[in-house]
DOGU-572763 format. One line per 4 residues: number of its first residue (from 0); for each residue x, y negated, z negated of N, C-alpha, C. Coordinates in pm, 1 decimal. Layout:
NUM	X/Y/Z/X/Y/Z/X/Y/Z; ...
//
This chain:
0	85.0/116.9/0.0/0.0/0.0/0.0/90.2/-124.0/0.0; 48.9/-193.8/66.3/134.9/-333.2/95.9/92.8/-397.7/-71.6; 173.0/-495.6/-127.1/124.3/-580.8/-193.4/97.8/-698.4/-107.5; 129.4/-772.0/13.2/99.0/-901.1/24.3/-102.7/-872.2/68.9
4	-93.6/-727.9/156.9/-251.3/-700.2/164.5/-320.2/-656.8/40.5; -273.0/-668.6/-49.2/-373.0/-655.7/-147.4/-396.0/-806.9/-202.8; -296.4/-879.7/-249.0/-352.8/-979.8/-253.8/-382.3/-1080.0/-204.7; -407.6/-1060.9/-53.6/-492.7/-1143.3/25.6/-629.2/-1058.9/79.2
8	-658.2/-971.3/46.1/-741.8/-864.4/-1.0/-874.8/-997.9/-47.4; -1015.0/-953.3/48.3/-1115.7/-1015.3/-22.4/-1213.2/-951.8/-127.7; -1126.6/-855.4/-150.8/-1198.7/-752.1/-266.3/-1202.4/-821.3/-449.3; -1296.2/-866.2/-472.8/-1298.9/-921.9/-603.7/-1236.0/-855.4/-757.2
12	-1255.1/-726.7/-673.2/-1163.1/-616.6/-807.8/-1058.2/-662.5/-793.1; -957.3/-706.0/-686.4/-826.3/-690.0/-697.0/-694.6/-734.5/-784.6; -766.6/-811.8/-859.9/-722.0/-829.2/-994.8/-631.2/-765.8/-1068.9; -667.1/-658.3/-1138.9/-652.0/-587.1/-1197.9/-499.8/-534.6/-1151.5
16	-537.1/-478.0/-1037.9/-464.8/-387.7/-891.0/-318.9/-467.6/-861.0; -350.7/-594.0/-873.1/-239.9/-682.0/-847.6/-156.7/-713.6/-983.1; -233.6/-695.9/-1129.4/-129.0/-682.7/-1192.7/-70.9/-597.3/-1277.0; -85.4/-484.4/-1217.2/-86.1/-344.4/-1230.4/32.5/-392.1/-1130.5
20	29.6/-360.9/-1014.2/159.1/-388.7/-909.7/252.3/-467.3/-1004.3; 231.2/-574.6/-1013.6/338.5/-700.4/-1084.0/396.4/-660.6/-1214.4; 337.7/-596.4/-1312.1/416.8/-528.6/-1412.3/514.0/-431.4/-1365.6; 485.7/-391.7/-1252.2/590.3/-254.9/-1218.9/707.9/-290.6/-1160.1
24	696.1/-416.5/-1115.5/778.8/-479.6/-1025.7/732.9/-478.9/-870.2; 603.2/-435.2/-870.3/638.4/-400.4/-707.1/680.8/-416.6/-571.7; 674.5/-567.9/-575.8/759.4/-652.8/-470.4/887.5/-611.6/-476.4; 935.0/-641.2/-551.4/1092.9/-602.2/-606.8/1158.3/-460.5/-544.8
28	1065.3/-376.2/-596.6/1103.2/-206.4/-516.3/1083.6/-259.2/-385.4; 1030.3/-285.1/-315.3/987.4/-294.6/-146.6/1144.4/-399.3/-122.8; 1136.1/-497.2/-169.3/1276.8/-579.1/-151.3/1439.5/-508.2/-145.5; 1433.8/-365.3/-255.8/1563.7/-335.9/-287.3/1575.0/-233.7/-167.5
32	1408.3/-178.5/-154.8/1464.0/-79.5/-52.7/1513.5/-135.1/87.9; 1426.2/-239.0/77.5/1446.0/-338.0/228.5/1610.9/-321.2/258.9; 1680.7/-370.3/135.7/1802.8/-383.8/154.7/1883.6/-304.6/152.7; 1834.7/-177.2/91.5/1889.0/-19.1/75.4/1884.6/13.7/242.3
36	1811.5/-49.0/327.7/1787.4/1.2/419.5/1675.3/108.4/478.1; 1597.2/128.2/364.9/1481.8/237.8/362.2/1426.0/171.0/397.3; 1362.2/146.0/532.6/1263.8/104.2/588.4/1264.2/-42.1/602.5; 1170.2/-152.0/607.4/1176.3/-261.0/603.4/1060.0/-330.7/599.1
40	1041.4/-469.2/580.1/896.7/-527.7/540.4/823.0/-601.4/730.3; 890.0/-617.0/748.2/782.0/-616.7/935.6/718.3/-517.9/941.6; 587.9/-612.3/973.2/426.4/-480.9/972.9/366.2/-531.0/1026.9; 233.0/-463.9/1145.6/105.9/-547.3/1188.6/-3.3/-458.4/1131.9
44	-89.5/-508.6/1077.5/-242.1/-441.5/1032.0/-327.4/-408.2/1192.9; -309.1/-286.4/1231.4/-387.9/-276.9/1325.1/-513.7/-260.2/1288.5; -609.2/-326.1/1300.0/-817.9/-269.5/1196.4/-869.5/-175.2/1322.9; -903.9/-61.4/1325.5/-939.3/92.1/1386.4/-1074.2/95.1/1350.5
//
């Protein structure tokens, strides 16, 4: 799950969800791996 789509997410729960993410660090993991080289943060939301 992306964090930037969750919290631009028009879901009114997402609250919670987002700081549930933010205690864990979760940006942070996605950042280290970025730089670990595991993968990277460029993405398009294709809606199916």
């Amino acid at each position: 799950m992306r964090h930037d789509a969750v919290v631009n997410a028009k879901d009114e729960g997402k609250k919670a969800l987002i700081e549930r993410m933010d205690s864990r660090h979760g940006i942070h993991t996605v950042e280290s791996a970025n730089k670990l080289g595991i993968g990277n943060r460029e993405y398009e939301i294709i809606n199916i």
